[in-house]
PDB file with SEQRES, HELIX, SHEET and CRYST1 records, atoms N, CA, C and O in Angstrom:
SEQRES   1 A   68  UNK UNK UNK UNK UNK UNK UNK UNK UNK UNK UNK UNK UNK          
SEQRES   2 A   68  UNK UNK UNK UNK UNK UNK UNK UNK UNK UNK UNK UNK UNK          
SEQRES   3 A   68  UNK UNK UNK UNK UNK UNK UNK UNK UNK UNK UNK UNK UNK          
SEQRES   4 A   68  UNK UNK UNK UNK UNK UNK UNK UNK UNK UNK UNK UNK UNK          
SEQRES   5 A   68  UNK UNK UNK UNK UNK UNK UNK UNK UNK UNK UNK UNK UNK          
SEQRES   6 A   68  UNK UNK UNK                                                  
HELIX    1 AA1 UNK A   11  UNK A   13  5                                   3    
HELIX    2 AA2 UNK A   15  UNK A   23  1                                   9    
HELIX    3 AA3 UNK A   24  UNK A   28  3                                   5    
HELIX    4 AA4 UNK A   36  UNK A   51  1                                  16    
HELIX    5 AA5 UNK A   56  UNK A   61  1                                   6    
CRYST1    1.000    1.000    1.000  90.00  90.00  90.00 P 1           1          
ATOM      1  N   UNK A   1     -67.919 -77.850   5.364  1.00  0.00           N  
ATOM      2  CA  UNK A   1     -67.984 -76.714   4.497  1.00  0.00           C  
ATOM      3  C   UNK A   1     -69.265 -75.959   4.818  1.00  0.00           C  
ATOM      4  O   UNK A   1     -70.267 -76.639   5.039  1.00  0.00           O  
ATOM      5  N   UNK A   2     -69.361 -74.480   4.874  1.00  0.00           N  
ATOM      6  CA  UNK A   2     -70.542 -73.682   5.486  1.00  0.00           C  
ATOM      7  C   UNK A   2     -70.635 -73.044   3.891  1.00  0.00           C  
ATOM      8  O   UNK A   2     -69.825 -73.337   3.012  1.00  0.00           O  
ATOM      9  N   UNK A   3     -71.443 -72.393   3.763  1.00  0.00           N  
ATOM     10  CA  UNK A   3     -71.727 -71.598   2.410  1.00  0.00           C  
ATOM     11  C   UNK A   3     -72.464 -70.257   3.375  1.00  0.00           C  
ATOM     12  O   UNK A   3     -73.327 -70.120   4.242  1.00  0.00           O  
ATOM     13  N   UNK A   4     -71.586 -69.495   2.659  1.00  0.00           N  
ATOM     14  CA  UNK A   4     -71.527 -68.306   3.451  1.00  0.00           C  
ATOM     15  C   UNK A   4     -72.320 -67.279   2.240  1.00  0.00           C  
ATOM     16  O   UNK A   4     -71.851 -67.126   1.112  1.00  0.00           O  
ATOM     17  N   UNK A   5     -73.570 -66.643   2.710  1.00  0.00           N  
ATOM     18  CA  UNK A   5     -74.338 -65.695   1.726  1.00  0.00           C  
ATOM     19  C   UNK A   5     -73.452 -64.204   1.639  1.00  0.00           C  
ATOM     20  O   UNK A   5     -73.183 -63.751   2.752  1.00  0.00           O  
ATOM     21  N   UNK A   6     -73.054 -63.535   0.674  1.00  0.00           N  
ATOM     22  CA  UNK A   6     -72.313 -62.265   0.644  1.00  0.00           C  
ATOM     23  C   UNK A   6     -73.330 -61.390   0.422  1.00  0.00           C  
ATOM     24  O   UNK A   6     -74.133 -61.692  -0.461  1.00  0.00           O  
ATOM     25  N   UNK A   7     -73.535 -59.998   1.245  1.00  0.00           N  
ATOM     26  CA  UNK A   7     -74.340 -58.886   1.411  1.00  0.00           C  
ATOM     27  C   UNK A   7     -74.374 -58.915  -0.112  1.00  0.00           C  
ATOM     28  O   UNK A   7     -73.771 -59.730  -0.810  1.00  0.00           O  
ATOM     29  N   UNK A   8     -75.251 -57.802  -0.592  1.00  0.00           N  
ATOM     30  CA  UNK A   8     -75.726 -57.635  -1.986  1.00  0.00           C  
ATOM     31  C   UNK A   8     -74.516 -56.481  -2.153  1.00  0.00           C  
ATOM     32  O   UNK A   8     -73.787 -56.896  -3.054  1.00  0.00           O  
ATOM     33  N   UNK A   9     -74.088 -55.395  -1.723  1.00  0.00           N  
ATOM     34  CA  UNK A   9     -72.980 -54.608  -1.626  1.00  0.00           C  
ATOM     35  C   UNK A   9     -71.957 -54.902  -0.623  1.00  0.00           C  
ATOM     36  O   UNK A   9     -71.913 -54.663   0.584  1.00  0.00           O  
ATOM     37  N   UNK A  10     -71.228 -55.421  -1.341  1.00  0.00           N  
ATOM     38  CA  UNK A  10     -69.582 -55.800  -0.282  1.00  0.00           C  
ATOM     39  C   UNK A  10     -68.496 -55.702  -1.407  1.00  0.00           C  
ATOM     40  O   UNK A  10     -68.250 -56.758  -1.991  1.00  0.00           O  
ATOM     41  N   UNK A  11     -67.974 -54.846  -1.699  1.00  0.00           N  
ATOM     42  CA  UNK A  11     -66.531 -54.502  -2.252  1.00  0.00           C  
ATOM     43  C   UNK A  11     -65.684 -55.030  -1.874  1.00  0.00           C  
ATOM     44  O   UNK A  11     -64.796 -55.196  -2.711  1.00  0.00           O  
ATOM     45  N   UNK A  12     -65.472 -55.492  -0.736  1.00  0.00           N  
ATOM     46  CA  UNK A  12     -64.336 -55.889  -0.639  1.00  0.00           C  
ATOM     47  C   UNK A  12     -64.091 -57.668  -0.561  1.00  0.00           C  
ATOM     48  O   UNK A  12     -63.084 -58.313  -0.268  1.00  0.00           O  
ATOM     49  N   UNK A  13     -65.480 -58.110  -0.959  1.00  0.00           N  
ATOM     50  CA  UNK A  13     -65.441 -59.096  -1.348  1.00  0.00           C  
ATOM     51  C   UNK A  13     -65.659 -59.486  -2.844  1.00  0.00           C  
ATOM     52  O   UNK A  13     -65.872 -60.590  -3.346  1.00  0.00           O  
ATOM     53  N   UNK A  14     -65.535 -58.165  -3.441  1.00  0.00           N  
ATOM     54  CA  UNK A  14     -65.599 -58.912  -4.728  1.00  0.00           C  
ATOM     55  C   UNK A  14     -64.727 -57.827  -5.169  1.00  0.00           C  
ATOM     56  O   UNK A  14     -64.958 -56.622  -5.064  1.00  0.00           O  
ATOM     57  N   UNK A  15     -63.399 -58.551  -5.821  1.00  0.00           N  
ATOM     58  CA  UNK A  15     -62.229 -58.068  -6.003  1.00  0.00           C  
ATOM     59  C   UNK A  15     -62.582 -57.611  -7.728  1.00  0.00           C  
ATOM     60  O   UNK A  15     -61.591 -56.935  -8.004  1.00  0.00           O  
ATOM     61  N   UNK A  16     -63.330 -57.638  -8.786  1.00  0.00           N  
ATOM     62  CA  UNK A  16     -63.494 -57.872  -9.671  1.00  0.00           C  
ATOM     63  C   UNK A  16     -63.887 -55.889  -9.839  1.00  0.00           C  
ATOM     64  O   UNK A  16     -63.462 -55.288 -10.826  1.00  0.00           O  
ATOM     65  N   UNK A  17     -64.678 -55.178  -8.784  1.00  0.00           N  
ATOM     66  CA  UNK A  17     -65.203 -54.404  -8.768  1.00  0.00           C  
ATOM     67  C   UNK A  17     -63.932 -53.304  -8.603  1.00  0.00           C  
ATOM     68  O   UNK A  17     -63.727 -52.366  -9.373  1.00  0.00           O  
ATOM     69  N   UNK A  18     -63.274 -53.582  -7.630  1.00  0.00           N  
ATOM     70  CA  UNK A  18     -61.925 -52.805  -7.763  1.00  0.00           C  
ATOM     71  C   UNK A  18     -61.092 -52.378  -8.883  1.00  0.00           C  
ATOM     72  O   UNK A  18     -60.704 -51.296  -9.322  1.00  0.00           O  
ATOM     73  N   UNK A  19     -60.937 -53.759  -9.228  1.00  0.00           N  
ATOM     74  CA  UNK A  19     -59.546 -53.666 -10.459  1.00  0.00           C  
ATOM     75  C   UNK A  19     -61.001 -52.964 -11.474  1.00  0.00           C  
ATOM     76  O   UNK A  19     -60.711 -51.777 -11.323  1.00  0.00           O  
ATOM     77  N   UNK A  20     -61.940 -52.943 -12.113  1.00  0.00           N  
ATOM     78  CA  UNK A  20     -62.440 -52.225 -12.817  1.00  0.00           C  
ATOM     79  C   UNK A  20     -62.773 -50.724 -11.985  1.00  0.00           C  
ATOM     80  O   UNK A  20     -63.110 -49.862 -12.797  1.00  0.00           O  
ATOM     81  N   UNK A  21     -62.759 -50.398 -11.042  1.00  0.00           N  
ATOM     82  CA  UNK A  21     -62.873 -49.086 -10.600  1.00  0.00           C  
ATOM     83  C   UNK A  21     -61.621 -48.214 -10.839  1.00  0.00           C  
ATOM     84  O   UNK A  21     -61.660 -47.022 -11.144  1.00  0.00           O  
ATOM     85  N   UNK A  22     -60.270 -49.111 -10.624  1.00  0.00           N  
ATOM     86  CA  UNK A  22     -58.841 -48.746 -10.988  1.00  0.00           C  
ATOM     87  C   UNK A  22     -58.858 -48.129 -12.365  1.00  0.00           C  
ATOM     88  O   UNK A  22     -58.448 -47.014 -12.689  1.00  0.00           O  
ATOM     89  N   UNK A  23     -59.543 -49.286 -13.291  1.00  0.00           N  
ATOM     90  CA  UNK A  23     -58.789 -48.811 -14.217  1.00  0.00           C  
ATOM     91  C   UNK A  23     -59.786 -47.388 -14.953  1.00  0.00           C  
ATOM     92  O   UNK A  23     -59.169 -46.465 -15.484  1.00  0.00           O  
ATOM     93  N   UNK A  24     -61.341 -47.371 -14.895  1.00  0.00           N  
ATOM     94  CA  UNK A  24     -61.736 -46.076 -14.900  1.00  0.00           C  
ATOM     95  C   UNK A  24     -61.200 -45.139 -14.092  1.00  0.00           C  
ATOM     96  O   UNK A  24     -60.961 -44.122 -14.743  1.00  0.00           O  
ATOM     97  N   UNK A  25     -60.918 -45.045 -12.994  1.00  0.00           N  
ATOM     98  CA  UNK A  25     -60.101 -43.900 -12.487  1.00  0.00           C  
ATOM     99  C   UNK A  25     -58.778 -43.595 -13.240  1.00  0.00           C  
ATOM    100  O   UNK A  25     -58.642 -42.472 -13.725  1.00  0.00           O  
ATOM    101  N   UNK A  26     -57.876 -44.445 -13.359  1.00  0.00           N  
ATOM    102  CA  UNK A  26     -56.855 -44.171 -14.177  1.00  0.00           C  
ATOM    103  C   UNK A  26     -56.866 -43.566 -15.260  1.00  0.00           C  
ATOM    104  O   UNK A  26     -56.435 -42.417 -15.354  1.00  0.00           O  
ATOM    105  N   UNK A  27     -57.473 -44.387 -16.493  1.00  0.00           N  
ATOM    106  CA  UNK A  27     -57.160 -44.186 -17.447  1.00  0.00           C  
ATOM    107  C   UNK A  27     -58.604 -44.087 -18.909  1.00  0.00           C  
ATOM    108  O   UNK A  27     -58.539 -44.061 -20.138  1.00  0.00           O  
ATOM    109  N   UNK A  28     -59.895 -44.055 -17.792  1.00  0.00           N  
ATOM    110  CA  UNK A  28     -61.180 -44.009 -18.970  1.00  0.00           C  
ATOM    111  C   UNK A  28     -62.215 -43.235 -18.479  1.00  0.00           C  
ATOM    112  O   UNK A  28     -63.373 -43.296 -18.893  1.00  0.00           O  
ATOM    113  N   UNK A  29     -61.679 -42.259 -17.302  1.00  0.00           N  
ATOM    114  CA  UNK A  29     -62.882 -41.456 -16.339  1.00  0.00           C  
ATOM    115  C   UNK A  29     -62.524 -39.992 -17.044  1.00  0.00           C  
ATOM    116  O   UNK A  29     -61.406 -39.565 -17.332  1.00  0.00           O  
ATOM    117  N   UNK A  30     -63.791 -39.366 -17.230  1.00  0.00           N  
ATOM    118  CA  UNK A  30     -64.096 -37.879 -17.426  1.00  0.00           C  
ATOM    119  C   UNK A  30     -63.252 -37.512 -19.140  1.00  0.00           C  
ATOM    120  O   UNK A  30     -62.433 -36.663 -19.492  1.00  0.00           O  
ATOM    121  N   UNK A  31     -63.933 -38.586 -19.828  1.00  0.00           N  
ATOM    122  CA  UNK A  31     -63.338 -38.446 -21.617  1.00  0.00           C  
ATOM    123  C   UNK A  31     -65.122 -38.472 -22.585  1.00  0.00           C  
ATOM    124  O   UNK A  31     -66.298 -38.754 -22.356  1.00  0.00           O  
ATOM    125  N   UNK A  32     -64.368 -38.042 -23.552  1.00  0.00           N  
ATOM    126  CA  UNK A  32     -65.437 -38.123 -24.044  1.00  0.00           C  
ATOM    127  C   UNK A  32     -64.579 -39.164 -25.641  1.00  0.00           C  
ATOM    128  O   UNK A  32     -63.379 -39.297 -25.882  1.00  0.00           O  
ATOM    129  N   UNK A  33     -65.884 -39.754 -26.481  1.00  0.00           N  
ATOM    130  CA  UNK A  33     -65.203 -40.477 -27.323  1.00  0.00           C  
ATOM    131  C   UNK A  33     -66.006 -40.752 -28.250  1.00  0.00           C  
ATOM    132  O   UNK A  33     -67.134 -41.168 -27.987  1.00  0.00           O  
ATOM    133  N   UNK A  34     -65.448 -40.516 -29.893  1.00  0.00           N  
ATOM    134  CA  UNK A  34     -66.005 -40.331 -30.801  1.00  0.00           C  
ATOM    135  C   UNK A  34     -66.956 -40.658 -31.406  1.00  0.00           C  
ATOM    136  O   UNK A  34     -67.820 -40.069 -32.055  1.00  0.00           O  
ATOM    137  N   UNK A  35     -66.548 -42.569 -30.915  1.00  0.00           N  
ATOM    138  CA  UNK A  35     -67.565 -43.435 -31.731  1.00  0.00           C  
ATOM    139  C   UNK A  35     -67.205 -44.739 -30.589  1.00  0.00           C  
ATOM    140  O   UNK A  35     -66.539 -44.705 -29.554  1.00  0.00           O  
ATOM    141  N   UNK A  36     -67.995 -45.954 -31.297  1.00  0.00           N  
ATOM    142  CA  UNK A  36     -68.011 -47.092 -30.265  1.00  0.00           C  
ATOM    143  C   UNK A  36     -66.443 -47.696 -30.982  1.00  0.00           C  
ATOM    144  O   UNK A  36     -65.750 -48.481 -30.334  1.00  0.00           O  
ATOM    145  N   UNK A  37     -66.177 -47.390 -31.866  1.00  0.00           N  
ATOM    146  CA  UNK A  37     -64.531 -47.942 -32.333  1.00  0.00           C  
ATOM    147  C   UNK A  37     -63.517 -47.747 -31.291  1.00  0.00           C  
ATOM    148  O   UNK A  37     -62.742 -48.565 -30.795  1.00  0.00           O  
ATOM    149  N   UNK A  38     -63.718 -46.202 -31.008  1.00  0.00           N  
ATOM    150  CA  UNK A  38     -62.444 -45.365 -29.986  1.00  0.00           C  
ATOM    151  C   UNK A  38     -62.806 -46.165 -28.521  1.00  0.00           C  
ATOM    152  O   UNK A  38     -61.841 -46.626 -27.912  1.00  0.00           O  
ATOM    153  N   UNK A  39     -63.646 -46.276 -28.162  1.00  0.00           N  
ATOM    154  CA  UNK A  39     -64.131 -47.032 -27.322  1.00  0.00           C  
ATOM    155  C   UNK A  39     -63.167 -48.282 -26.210  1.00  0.00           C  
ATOM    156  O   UNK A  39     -62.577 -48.430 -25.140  1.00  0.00           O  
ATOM    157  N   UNK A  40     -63.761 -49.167 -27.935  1.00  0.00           N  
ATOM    158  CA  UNK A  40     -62.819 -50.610 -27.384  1.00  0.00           C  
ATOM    159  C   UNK A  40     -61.494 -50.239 -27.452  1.00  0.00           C  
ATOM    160  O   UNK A  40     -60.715 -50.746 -26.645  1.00  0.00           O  
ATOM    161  N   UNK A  41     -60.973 -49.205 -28.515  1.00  0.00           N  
ATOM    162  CA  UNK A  41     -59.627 -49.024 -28.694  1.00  0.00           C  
ATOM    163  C   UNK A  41     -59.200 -48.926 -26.941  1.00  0.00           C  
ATOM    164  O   UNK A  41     -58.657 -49.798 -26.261  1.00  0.00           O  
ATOM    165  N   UNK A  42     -59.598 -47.736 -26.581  1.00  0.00           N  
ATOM    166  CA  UNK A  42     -59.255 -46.914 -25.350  1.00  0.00           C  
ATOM    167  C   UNK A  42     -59.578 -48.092 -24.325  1.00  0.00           C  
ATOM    168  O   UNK A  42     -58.526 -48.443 -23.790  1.00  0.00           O  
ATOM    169  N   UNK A  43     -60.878 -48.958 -23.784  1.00  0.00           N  
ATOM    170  CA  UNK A  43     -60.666 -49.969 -23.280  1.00  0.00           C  
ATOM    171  C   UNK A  43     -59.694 -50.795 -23.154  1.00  0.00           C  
ATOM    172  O   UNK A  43     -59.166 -50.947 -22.053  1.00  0.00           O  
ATOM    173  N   UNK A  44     -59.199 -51.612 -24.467  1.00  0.00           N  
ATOM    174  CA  UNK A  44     -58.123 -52.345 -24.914  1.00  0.00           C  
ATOM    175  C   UNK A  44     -57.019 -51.649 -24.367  1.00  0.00           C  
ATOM    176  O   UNK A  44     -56.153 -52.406 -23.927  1.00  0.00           O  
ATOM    177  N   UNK A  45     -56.840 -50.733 -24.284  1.00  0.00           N  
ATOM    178  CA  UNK A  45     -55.226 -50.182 -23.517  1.00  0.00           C  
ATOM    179  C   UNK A  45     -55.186 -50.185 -22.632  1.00  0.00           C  
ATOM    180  O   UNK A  45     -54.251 -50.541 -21.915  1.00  0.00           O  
ATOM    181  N   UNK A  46     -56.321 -49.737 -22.318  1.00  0.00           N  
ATOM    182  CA  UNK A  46     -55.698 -49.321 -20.900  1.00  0.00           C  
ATOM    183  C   UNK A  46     -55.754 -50.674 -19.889  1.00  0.00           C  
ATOM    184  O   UNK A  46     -55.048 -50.709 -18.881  1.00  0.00           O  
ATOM    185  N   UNK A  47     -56.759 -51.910 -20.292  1.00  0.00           N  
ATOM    186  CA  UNK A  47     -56.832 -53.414 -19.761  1.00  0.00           C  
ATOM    187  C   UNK A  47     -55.166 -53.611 -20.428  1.00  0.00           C  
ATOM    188  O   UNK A  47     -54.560 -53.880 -19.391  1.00  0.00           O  
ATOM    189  N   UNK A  48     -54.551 -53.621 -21.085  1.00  0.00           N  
ATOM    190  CA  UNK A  48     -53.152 -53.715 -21.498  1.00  0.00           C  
ATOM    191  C   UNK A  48     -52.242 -53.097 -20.272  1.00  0.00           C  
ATOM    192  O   UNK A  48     -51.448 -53.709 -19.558  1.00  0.00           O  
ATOM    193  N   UNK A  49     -52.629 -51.559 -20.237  1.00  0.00           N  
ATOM    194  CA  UNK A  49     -51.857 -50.869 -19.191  1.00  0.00           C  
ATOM    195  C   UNK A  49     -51.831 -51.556 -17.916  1.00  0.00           C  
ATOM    196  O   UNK A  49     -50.757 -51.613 -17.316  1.00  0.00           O  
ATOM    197  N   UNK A  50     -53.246 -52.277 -17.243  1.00  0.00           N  
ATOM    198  CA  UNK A  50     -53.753 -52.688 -16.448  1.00  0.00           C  
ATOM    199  C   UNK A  50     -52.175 -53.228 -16.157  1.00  0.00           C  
ATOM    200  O   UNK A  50     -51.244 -52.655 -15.590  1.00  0.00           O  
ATOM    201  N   UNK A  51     -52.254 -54.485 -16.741  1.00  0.00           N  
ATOM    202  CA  UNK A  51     -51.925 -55.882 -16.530  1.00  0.00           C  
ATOM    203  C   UNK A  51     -50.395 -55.849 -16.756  1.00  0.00           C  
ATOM    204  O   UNK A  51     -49.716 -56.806 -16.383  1.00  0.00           O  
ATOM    205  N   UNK A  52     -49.908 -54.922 -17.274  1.00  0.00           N  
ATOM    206  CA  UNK A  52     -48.418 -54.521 -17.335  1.00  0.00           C  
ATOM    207  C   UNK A  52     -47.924 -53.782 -16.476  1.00  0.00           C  
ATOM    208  O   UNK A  52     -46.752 -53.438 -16.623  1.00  0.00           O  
ATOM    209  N   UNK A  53     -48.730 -53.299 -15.256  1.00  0.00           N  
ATOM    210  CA  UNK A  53     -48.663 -52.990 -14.196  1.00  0.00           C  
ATOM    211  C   UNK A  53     -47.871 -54.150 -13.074  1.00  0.00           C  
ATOM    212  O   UNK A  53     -48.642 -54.681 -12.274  1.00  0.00           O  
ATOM    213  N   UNK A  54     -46.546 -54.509 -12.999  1.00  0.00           N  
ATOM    214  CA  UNK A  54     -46.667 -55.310 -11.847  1.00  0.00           C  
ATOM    215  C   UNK A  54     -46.733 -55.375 -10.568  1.00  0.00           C  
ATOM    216  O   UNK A  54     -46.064 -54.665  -9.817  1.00  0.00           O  
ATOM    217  N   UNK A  55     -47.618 -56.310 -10.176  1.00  0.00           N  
ATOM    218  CA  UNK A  55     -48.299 -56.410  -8.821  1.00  0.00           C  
ATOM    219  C   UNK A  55     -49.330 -55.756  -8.462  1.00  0.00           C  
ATOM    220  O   UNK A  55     -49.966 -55.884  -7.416  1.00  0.00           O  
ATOM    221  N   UNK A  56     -49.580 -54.764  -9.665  1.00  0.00           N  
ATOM    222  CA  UNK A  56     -51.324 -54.474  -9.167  1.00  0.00           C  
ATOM    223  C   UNK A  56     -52.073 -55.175  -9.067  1.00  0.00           C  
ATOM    224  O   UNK A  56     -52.905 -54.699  -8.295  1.00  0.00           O  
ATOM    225  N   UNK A  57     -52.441 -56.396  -9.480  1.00  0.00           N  
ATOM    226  CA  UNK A  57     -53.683 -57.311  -9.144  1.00  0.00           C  
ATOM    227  C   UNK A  57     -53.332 -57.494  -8.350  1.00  0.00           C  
ATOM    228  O   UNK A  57     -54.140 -56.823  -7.708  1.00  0.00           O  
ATOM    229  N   UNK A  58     -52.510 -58.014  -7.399  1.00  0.00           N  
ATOM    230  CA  UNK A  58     -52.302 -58.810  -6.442  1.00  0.00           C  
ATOM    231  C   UNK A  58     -52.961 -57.392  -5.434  1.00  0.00           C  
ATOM    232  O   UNK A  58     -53.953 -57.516  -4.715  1.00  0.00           O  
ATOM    233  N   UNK A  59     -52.151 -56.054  -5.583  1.00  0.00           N  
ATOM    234  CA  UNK A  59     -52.234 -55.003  -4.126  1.00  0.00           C  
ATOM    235  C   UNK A  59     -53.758 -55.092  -4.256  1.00  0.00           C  
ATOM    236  O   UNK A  59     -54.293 -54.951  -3.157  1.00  0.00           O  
ATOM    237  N   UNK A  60     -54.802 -55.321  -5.477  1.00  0.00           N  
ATOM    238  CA  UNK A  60     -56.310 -54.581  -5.529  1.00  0.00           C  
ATOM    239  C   UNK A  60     -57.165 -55.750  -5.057  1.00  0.00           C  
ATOM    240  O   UNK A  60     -58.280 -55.603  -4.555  1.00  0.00           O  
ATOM    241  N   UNK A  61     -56.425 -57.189  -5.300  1.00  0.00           N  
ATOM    242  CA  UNK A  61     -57.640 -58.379  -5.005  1.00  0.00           C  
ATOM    243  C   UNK A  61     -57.407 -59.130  -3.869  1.00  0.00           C  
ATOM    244  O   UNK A  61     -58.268 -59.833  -3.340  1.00  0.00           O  
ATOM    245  N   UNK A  62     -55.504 -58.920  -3.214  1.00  0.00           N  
ATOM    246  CA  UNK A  62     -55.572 -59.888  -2.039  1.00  0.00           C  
ATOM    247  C   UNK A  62     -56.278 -58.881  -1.207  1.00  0.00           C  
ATOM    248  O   UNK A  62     -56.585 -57.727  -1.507  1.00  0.00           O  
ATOM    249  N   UNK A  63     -56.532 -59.716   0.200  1.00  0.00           N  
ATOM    250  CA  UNK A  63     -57.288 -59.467   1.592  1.00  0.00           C  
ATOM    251  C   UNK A  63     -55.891 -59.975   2.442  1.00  0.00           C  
ATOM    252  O   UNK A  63     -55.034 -60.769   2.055  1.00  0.00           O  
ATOM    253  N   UNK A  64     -55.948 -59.439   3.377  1.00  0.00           N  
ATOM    254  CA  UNK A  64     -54.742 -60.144   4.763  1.00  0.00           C  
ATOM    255  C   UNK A  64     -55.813 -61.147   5.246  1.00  0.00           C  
ATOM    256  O   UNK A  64     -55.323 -62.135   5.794  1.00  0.00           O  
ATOM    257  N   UNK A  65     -56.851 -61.128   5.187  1.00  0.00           N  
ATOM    258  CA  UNK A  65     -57.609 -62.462   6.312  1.00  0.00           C  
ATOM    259  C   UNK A  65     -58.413 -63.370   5.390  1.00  0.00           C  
ATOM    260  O   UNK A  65     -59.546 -63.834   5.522  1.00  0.00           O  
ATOM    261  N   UNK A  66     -57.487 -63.497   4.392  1.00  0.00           N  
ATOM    262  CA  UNK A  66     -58.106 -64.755   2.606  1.00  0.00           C  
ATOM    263  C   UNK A  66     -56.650 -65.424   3.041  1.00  0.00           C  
ATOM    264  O   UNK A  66     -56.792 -66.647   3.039  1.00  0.00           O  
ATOM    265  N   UNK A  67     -55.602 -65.130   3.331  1.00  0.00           N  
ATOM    266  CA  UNK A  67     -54.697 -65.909   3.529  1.00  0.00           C  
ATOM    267  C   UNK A  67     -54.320 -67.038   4.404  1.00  0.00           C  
ATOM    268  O   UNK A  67     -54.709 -67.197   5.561  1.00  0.00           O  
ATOM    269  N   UNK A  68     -53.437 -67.886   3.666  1.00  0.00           N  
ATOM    270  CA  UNK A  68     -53.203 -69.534   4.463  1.00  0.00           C  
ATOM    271  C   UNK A  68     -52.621 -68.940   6.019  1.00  0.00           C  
ATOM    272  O   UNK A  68     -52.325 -69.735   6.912  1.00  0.00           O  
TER     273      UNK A  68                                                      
END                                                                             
């Protein structure tokens, strides 16, 4: 086993950065919002919308060269 150090900026190794870039582009970029209530509301959906999406996690976090 090698332990491999990851650059301080590498996107495409950290799949975590995507699926949250997705879902501000989609559905929480260029709003404005009332209070911190509307907030989580609008969060909460659209992580709902996210995930009722099928097969988007898979198209935003696999790699072709992570595979068996």
């Amino acid at each position: 086993m090698t332990i491999l150090e990851i650059p301080p900026y590498s996107p495409e190794l950290n799949s975590c950065g995507q699926v949250w870039q997705y879902i501000k582009d989609k559905w929480l970029k260029n709003r404005c919002y009332k209070d911190s209530d509307e907030i989580l509301t609008v969060a909460a959906d659209a992580w709902m919308n996210f995930i009722s999406e099928e097969g988007r996690i898979q198209s935003l976090c696999s790699r072709d060269w992570a595979t068996l």
